[in-house]
C-alpha positions as CSV (number, residue, x, y, z in Angstrom):
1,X,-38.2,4.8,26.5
2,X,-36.6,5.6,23.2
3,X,-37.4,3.6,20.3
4,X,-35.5,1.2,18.3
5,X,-33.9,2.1,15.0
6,X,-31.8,-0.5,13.0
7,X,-28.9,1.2,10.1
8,X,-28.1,-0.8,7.3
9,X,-24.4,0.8,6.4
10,X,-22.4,-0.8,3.6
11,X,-19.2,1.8,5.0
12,X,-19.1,2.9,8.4
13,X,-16.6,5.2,10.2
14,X,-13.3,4.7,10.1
15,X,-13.8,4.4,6.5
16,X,-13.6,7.5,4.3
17,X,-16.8,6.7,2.0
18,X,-18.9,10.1,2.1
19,X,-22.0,7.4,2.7
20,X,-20.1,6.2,5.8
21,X,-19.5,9.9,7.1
22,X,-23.5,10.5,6.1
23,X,-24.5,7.1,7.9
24,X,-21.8,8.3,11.1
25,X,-23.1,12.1,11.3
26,X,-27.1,10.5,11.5
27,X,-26.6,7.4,13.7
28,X,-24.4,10.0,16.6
29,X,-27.2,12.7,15.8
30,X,-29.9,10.7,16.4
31,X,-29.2,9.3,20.0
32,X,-31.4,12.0,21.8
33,X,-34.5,10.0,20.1
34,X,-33.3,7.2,19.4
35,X,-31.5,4.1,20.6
36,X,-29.2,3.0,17.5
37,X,-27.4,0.1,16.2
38,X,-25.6,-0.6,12.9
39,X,-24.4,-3.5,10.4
40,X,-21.8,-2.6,8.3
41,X,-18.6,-3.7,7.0
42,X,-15.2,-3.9,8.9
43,X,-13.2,-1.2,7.8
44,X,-12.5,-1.8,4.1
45,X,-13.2,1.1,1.7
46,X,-9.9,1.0,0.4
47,X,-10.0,-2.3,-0.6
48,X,-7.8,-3.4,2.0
49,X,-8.5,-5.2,5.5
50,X,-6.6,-5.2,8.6
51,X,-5.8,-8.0,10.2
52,X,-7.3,-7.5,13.7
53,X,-10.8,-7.7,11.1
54,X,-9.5,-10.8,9.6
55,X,-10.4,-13.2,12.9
56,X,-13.9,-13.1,13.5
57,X,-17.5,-14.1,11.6
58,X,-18.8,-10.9,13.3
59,X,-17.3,-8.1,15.3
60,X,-19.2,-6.3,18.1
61,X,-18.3,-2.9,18.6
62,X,-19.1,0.6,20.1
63,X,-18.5,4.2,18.6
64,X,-19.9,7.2,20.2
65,X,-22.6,5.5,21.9
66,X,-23.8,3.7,18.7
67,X,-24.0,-0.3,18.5
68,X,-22.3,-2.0,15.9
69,X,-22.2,-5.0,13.7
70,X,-19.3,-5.4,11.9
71,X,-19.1,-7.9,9.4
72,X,-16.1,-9.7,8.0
73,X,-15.5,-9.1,3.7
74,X,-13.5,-10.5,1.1
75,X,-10.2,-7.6,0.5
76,X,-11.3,-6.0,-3.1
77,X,-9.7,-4.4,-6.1
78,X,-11.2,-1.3,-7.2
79,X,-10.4,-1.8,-11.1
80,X,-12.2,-5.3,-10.8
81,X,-15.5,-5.8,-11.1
82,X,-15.5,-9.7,-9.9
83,X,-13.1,-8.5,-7.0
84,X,-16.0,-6.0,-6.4
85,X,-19.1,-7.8,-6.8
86,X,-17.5,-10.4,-4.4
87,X,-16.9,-8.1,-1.9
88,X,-20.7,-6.6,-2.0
89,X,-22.4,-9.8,-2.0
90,X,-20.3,-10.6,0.8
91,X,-21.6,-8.0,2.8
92,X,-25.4,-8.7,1.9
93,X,-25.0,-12.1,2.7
94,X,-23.3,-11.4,6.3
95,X,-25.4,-8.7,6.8
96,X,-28.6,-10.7,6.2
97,X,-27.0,-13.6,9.0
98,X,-26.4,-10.2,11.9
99,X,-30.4,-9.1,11.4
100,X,-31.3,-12.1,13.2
101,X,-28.7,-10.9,16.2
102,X,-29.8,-7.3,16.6
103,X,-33.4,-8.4,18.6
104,X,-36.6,-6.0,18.4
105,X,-36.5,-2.6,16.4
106,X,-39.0,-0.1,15.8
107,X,-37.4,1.3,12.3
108,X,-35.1,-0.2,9.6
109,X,-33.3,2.2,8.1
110,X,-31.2,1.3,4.7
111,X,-29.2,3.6,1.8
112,X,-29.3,2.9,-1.6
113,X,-25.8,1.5,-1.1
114,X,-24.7,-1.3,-2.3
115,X,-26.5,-1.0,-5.3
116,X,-29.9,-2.7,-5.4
117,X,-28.8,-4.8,-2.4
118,X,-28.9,-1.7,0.1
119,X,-32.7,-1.8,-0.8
120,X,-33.0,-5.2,-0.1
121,X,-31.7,-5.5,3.1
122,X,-34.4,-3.4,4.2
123,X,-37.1,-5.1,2.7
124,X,-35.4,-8.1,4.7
125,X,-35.0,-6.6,7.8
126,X,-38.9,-5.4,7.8
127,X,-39.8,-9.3,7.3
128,X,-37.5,-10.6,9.7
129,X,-36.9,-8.1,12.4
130,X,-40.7,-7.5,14.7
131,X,-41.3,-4.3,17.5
132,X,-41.6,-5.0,21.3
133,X,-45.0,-5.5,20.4
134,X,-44.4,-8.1,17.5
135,X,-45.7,-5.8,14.4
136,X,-43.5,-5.0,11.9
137,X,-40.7,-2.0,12.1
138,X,-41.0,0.6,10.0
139,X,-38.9,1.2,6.9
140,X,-37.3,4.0,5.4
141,X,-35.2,4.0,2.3
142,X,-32.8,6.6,1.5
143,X,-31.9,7.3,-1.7
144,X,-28.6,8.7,-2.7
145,X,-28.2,7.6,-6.1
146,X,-30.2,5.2,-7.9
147,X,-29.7,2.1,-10.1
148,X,-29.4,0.7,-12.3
149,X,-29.9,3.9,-14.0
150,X,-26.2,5.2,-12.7
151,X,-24.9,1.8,-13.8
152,X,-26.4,2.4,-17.2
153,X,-25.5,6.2,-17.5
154,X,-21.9,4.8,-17.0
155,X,-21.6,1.3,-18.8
156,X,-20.4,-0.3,-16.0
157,X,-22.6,-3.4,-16.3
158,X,-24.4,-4.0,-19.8
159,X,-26.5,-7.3,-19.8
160,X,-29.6,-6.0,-20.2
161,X,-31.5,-9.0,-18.7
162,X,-29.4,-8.3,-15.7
163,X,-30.6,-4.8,-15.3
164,X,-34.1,-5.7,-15.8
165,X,-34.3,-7.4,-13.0
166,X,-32.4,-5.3,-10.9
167,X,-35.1,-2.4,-11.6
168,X,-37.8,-4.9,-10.7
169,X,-35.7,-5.7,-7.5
170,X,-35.1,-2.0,-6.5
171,X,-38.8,-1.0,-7.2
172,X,-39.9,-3.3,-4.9
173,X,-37.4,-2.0,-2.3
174,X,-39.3,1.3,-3.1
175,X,-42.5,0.1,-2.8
176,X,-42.3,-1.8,0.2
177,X,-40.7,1.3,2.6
178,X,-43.1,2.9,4.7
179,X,-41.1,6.3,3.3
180,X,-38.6,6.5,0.6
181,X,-35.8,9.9,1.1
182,X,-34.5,11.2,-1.9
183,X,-31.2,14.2,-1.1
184,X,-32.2,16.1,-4.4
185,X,-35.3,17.8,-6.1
186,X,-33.6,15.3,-10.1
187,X,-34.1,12.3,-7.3
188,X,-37.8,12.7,-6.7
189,X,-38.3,13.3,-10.4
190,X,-37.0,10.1,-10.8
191,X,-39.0,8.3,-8.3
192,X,-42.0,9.9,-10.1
193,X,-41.1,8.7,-13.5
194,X,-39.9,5.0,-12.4
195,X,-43.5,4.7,-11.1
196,X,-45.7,6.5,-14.0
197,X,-48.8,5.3,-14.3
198,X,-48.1,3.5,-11.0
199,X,-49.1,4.4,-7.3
200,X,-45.7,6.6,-6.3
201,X,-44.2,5.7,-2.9
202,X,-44.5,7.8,0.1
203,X,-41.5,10.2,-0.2
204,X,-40.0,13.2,0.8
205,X,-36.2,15.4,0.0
206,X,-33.9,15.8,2.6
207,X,-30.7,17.3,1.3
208,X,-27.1,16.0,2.5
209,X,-25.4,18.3,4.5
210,X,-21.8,19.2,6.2
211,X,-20.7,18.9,9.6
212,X,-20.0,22.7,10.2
213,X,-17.9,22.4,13.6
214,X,-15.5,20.0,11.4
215,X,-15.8,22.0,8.1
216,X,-15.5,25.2,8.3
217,X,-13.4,28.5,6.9
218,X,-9.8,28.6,7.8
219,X,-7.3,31.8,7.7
220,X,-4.9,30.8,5.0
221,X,-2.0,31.2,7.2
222,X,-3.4,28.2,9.2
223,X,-0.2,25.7,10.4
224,X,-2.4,22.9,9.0
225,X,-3.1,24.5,5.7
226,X,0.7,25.4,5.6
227,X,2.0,22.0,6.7
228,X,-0.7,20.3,4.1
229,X,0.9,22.6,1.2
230,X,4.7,21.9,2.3
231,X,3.9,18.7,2.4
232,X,2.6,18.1,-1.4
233,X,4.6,21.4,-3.0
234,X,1.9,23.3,-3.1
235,X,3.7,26.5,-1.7
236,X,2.7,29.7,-3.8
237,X,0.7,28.0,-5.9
238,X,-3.1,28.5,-7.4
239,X,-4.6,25.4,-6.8
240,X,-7.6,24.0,-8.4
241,X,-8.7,21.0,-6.5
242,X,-10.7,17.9,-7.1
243,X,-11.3,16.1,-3.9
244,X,-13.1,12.9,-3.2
245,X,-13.6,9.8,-4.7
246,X,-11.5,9.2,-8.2
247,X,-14.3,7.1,-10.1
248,X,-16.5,6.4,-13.0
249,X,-19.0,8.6,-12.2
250,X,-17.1,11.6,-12.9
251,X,-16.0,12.0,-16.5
252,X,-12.1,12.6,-15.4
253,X,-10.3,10.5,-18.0
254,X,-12.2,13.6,-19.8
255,X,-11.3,16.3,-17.7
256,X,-8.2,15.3,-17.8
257,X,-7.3,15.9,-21.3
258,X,-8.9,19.8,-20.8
259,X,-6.4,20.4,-17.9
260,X,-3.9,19.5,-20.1
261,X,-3.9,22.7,-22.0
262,X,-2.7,24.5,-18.8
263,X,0.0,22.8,-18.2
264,X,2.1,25.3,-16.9
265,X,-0.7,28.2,-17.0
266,X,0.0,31.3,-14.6
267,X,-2.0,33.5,-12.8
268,X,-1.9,37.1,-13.3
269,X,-0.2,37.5,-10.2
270,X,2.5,35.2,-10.9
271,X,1.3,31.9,-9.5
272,X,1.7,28.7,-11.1
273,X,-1.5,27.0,-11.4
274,X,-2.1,23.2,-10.1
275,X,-4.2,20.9,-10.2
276,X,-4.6,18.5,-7.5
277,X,-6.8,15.4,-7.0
278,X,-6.8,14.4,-3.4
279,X,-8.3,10.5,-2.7
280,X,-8.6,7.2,-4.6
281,X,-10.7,5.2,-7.0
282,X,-10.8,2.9,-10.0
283,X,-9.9,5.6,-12.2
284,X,-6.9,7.0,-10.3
285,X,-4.4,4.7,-12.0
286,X,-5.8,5.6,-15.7
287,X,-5.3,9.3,-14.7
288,X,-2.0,8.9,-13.3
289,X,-0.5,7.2,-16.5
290,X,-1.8,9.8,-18.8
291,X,-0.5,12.6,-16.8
292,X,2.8,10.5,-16.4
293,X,2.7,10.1,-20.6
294,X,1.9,13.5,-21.4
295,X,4.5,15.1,-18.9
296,X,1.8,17.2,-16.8
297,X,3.5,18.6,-14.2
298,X,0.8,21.3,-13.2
299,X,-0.7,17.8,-11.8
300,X,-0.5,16.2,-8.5
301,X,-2.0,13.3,-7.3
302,X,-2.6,13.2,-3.2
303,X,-4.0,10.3,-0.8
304,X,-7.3,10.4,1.1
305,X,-6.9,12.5,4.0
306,X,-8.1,11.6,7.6
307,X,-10.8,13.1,8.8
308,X,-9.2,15.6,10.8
309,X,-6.7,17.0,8.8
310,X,-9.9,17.3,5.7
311,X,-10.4,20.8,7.3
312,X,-6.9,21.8,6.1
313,X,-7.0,19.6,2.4
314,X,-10.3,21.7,1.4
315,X,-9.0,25.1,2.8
316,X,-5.5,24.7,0.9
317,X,-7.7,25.2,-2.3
318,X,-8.5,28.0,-4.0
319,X,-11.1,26.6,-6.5
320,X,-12.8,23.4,-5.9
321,X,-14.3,20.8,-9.1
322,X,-17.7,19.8,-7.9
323,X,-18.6,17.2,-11.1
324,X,-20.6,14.3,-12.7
325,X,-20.6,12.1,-15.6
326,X,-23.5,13.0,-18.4
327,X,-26.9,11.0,-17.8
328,X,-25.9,11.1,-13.5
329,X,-28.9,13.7,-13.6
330,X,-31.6,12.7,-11.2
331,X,-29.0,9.4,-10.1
332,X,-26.8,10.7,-7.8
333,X,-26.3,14.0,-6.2
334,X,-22.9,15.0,-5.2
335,X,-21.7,15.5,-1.6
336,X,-18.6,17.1,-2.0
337,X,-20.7,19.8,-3.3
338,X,-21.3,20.9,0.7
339,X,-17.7,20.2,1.8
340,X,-16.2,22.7,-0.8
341,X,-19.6,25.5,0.7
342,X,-18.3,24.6,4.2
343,X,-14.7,26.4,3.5
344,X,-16.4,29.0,1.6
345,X,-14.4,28.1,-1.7
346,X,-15.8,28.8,-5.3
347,X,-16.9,26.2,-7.2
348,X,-15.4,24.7,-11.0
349,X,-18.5,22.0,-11.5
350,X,-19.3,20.5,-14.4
351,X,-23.0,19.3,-13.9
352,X,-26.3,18.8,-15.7
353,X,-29.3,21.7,-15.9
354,X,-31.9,20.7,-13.5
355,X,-29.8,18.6,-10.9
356,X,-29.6,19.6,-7.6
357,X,-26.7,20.8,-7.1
358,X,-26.3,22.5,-10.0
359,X,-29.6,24.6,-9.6
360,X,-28.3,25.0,-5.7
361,X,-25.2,26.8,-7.5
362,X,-26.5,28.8,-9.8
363,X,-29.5,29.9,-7.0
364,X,-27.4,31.3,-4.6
365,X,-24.4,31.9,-6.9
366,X,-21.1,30.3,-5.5
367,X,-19.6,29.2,-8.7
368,X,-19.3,28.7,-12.4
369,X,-21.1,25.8,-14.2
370,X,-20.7,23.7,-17.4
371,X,-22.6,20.7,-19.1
372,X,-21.0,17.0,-18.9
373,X,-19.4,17.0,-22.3
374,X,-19.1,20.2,-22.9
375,X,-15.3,20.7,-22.9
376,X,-14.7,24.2,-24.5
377,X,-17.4,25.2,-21.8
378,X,-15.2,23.4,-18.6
379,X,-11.8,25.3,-20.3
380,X,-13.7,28.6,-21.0
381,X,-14.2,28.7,-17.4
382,X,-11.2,27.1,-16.1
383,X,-9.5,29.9,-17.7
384,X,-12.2,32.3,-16.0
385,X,-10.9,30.8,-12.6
386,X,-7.2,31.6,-13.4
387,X,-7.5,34.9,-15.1
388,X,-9.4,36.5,-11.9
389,X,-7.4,34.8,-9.8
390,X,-6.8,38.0,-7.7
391,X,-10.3,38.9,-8.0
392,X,-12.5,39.5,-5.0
393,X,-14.9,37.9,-6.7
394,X,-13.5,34.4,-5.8
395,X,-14.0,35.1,-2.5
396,X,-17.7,36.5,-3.1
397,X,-18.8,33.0,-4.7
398,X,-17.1,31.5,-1.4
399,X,-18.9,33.6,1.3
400,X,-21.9,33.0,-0.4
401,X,-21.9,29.4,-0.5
402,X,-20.9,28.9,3.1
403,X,-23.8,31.8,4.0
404,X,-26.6,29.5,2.3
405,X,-24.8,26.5,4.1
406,X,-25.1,27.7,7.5
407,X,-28.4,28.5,7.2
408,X,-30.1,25.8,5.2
409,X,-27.6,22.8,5.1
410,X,-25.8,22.2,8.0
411,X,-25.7,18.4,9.7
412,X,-28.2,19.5,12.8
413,X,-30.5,21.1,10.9
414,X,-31.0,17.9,8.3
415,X,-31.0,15.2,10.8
416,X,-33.5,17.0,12.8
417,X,-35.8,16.8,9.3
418,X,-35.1,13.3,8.9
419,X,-35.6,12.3,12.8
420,X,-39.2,14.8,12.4
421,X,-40.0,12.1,9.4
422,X,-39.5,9.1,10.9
423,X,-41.0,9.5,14.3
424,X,-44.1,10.5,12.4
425,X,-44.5,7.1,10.9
């Protein structure tokens, strides 16, 4: 008989969060060893709800054989941080009422996501939820950025008494998991220094990965690339794409104001260079009025896609941003970084010395990188991108990235390390 395991997932397929696709790709790949079952949110990453998920205290659901929870939320605007708040606390509190629902479970299984209250559900569910055999499940804790220190690198939230005690809160979330996962080499140096001169927790790395039948190099004269292009004006153009979330984590308002000097930059072959940024945050609006106030036109601003036409989106590009705020070293560990390897694509990033991805770059040599802050770095190699444009070399950086990927990073290989770790517990 296979045992239990129990996901904690703030965002849960359909939704778009990279988490949720994470949380999706682990809970289907697991099934072989596991029999799964889920609490997350109803659809809502966008803020918005609809309203077949606006009738119920809890919805019971089935996706490709895994179990769902699906608990209602509060509808949420991105730019506020009450509207926000609400909308997490929501979630932990619902959540907290479906753990008594979900009956015996061998492992709990939680993210780092909400903040400090993804942690917490786990140490919850270990309490509350028993085995078969009425001991306590296992719990693992997964780690893909931490806080407060990413809410202090980025000033969202400033009461110092308030953080305090959300480090004391998210320790303990550390220190009660039977294992705590970390998805970069910065991460575990940050376990190791919030517990110096303390016992560290069980841990071990597992990086994120891609889905490689999803993601995968396309020949450019692909009817979905082409339709994608035609669609946006994107026809004969050099595009330099950012592609993900549009949030404070990321330095854009920055960025922005570097891309700015190419407004209407060429290529050497003629092209006119663009710059697209495809998805949504709390920064998007900020971004889209200075472009609007500055008369940008080598900008264009693009919705999430769905997940199956993603494939196209990335391969449309021809360069991809892969970036992170200054101080997100050792906090959080960009995903989009394996999307952009999974088309074979170069990479623009802008990311600290020492963090995961940025040492993954430079190790096997798939892009250009700068330091957060740096701006006359980020143009100096902007300008690189553009002025060997027709360069073989783009497509050098690409092939290697996606080589590494394929061997190291894809989605079977990493779940197989993280269902290896947790049967061993």
């Amino acid at each position: 008989m296979k045992k239990k395991i129990l996901i904690y997932a703030h965002y849960y397929a359909p939704d778009k969060a990279s988490t949720g696709q994470i949380l999706q790709d682990m809970a289907e790949g697991m099934q072989d060893d596991f029999d799964v079952t889920v609490i997350c949110t109803v659809p809502s990453y966008t803020g918005k709800i609809d309203e077949k998920y606006k009738e119920k205290k809890i919805y019971e659901e089935s996706l490709n054989g895994v179990k769902l929870y699906r608990v209602p939320v509060p509808e949420f605007s991105k730019a506020s941080k009450k509207s926000r708040i609400k909308n997490l606390l929501a979630y932990y509190t619902q959540a907290r009422k479906v753990t008594k629902k979900v009956g015996p479970q061998d492992y709990i299984f939680t993210i780092s996501q909400p903040p400090i209250m993804g942690g917490m559900l786990g140490v919850y569910g270990k309490k509350k939820i028993r085995t078969e055999s009425g001991e306590h499940p296992k719990f693992i804790y997964c780690i893909q950025d931490y806080n407060p220190e990413q809410i202090l690198a980025t000033g969202y939230v400033k009461l110092k008494p308030v953080l305090k005690v959300a480090m004391s809160l998210d320790k303990k979330s550390c220190r009660k998991s039977d294992l705590v996962i970390t998805v970069g080499r910065d991460l575990v140096d940050t376990l190791k220094n919030r517990f110096k001169g303390e016992e560290v927790p069980e841990h071990t790395m597992i990086n994120n990965w891609i889905d490689e039948k999803q993601i995968y190099p396309l020949d450019p004269s692909e009817h979905g690339i082409l339709e994608f292009k035609q669609k946006y004006g994107l026809e004969n153009k050099y595009i330099i794409m950012y592609s993900g979330n549009i949030g404070l984590y990321y330095d854009l308002e920055g960025l922005i104001k570097v891309i700015e000097k190419f407004n209407g930059s060429k290529t050497p072959d003629g092209r006119d260079v663009v710059f697209a940024f495809v998805g949504a945050g709390s920064v998007l609006d900020k971004l889209t009025a200075y472009v609007k106030e500055h008369n940008m036109d080598s900008v264009v601003f693009i919705p999430y896609q769905d997940k199956d036409k993603l494939i196209y989106s990335l391969n449309a590009a021809d360069v991809h941003w892969c970036v992170n705020a200054k101080g997100i070293k050792g906090v959080s560990c960009p995903s989009k970084f394996y999307g952009i390897a999974g088309v074979a694509k170069p990479v623009l990033a802008v990311l600290e010395k020492g963090s995961e991805v940025e040492m993954l770059i430079n190790e096997i040599g798939c892009g250009k990188v700068s330091e957060p802050g740096d701006y006359k770095a980020v143009e100096d190699n902007i300008r690189w991108f553009i002025d060997n444009a027709d360069s073989s070399e783009l497509a050098e950086m690409g092939n290697r990235g996606h080589d590494y990927l394929v061997k190291n990073l894809t989605k079977d290989i990493s779940i197989k390390k993280y269902t290896d770790v947790i049967s061993k517990l």
